[in-house]
N, C-alpha and C positions, 0 to 999 in steps of 0.2 A: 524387313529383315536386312541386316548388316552382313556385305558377302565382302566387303573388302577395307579393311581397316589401315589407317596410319602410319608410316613407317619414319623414319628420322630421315632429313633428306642427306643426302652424300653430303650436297656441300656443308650442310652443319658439321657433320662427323668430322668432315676435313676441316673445317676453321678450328673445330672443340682441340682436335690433334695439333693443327702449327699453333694452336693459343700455346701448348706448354713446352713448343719446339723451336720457337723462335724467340730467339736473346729479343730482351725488351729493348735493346741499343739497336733494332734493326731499323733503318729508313722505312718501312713499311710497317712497323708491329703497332703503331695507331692507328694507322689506318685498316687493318686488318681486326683489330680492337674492335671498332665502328661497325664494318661488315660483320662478323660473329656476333653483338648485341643487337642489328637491324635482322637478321638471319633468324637468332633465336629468337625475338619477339614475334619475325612471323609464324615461325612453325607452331611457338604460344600459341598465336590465336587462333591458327587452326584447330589445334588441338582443343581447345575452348570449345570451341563451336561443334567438335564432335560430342562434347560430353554433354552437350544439351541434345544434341539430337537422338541420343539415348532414351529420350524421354517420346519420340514421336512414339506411337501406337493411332492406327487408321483401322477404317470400318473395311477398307480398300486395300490387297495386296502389292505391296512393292519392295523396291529395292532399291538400298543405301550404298554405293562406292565412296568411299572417300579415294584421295588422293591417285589420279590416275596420269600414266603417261601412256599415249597411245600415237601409234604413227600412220598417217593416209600420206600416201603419193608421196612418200621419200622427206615427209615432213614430221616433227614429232611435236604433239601439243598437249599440254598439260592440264589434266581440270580437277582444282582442286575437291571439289567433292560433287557426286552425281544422283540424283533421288529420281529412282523410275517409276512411273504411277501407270496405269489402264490405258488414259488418254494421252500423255505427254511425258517428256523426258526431260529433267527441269534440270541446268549448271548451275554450280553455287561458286562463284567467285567471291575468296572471302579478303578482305583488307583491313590490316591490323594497324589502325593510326587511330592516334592520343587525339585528345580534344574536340573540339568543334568540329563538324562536317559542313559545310555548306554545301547547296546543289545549286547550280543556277543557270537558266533554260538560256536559249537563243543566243550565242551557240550554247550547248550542253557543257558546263566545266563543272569537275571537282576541286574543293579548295579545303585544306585543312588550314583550322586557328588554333594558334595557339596560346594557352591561358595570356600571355603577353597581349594578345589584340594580333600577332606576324600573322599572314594569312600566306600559302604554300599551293600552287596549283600541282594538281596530280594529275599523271594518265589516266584519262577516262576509262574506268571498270567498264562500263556499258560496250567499248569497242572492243575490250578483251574479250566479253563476254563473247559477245558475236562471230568474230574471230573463231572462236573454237566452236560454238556451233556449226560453221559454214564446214569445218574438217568432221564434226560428229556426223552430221547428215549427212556428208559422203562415205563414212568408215558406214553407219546404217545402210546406207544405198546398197553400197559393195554387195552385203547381204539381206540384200532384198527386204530389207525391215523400213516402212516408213511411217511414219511417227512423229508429230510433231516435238519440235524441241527449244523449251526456252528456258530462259535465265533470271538469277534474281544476284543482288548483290547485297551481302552481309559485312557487318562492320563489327571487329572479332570485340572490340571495346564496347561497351554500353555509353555509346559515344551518343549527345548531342544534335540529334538532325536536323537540320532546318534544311527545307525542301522549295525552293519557290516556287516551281511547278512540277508535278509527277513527272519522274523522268519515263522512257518507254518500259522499264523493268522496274519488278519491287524495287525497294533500298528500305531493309534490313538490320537490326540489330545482332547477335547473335541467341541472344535470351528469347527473341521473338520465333524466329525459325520453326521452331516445332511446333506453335500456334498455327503460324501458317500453313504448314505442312500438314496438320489434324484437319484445317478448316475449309483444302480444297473439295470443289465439287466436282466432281468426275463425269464430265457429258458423255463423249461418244467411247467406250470401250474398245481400243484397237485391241488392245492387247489383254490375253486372257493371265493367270494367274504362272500355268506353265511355261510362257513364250514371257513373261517379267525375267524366271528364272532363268531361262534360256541365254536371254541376252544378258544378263550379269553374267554370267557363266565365263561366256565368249571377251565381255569386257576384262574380267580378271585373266582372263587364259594370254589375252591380249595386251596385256598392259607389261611396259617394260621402266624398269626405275632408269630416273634420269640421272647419265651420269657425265657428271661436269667436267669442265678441261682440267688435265690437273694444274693442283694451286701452285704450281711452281713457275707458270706462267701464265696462269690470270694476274699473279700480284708479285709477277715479276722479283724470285728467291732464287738461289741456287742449291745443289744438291749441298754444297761443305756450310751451306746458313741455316741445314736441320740437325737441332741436335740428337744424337744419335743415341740407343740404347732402348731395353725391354725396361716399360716404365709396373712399379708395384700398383694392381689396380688397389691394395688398401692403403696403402700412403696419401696422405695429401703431398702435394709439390711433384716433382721430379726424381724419385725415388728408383734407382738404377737397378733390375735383379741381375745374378750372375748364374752361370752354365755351371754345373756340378751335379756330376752325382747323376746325369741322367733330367735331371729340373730345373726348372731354373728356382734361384732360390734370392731373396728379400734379407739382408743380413740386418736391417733394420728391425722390421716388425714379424721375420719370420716365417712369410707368406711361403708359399710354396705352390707348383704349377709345373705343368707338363707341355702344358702349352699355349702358355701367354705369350709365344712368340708371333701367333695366328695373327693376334692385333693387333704390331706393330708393323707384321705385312701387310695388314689392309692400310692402314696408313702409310705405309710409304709409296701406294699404286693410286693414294688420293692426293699426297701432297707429291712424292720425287720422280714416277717413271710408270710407264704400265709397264712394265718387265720389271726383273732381278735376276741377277746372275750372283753365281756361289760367292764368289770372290765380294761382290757388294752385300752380301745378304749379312755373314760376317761381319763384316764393318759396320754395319748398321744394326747392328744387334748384338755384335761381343761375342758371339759366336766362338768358341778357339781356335778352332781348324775345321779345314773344307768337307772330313768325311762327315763330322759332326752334322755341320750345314748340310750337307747332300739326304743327310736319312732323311733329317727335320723338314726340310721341303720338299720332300718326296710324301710326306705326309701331312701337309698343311692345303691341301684338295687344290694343288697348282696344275698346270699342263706343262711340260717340257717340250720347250723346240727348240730342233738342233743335237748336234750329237758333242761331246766329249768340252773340251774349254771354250769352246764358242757358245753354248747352250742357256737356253735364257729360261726360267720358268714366269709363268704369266695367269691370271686367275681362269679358271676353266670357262667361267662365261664370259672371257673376251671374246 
């Protein structure tokens, strides 16, 4: 049973928002190019790999999390998808790379080839793996749940494997995954049917979405290097709507909204500040004046701190 599904990561959202906020003349908008097409092809394969696991059906009840961020001991760790069975608690660390895979033992390396013969050493999946398990079986510990717990590694491509010796975990395609997952044998039954549910429960109750620095100093922008304005979500391009009438309104195609300005707050607390103040909120949206702004962020589900022109609004789950 699927208790917890895929959600778009922050940093996507916030690359997809500077892709059509930063002048292409910017020193960084290549390189930002690079990160939103290496960004989106992960989340791709993720998502790949959830729509095959659609297909699992077991004799044995369990439980599918995709996408979790969970924190033990002041630390937060990420697993991209979680599959609970009777006997064990299995991480699926998925990596989304083109062509050939190589494995090759003593020491353990991953290496991508590509169609050219270039070969590309990667960070070993298997110590990521591990890595989160070492935090999962202590967030278990905490409450008193013990269980074993291990890992396999999928590759979101129907990539090429050549293996020269079994690493210590599967290594995965993504079309495979549900085979595997039909074809385990369930030995010793820790866990009954109601305590699978229990602990998905607690894992989604648990799980908080990861939220990145903002992009304005990962990749080094300024706040006057985003272009500014409530963009038409039916336009292609950069389509500006204006405040009238109570709406904002699309003099182009027509559009019309009440409140398409919600989206271009969530983007300005991914890409320019976790606050906004009346006076910036305006400017950044065309707003006309401040009472205007004050209603409209009074209702766009902010928190206010602070009283009178010092006053900042900030998203309620800051």
């Amino acid at each position: 049973m699927l208790y917890k599904q895929r959600t778009m990561p922050k940093l996507l959202q916030g690359l997809l928002s500077l892709e059509k906020r930063l002048a292409p003349t910017h020193p960084q908008y290549d390189y930002i190019q690079k990160e939103l097409y290496k960004t989106r092809a992960g989340y791709g394969g993720e998502v790949e790999y959830d729509r095959y696991m659609k297909e699992v059906r077991t004799n044995y009840p369990h439980a599918i999390l995709h996408d979790l961020s969970l924190q033990q001991e002041g630390i937060y760790f990420q697993i991209d998808s979680l599959f609970i069975t009777p006997d064990a608690i299995i991480i699926t660390e998925i990596k989304n790379r083109a062509g050939k895979i190589l494995i090759k033992t003593n020491p353990t390396q991953f290496l991508q080839i590509s169609a050219e013969g270039e070969s590309t050493v990667f960070r070993s999946p298997i110590v990521e793996v591990n890595r989160k398990k070492q935090f999962l079986e202590r967030w278990l510990a905490k409450r008193n749940i013990y269980i074993p717990v291990r890992g396999i590694i999928v590759f979101a491509h129907n990539n090429e494997l050549q293996i020269e010796e079994q690493p210590p975990m599967p290594v995965l395609t993504s079309y495979e995954a549900p085979v595997y997952f039909r074809s385990l044998e369930i030995q010793d039954r820790v866990l009954e049917k109601r305590m699978i549910e229990k602990i998905a429960t607690a894992l989604v109750q648990s799980n908080r979405q990861y939220k990145p620095p903002l992009l304005s100093e990962r990749y080094r922008f300024f706040k006057h290097d985003v272009i500014p304005g409530v963009f038409c979500p039916e336009c292609s391009g950069t389509e500006v709507m204006q405040w009238d009438k109570l709406r904002w309104n699309c003099l182009r195609c027509g559009n019309v909204s009440a409140t398409e300005h919600e989206k271009t707050l969530v983007e300005w607390f991914l890409l320019v500040s976790g606050n906004i103040t009346n006076q910036a909120f305006c400017e950044f949206t065309g707003v006309p004046d401040r009472h205007t702004a004050k209603r409209l962020l009074a209702r766009s589900q902010l928190h206010r701190r602070g009283k009178r022109a010092g006053s900042v609004y900030v998203p309620i789950n800051k």
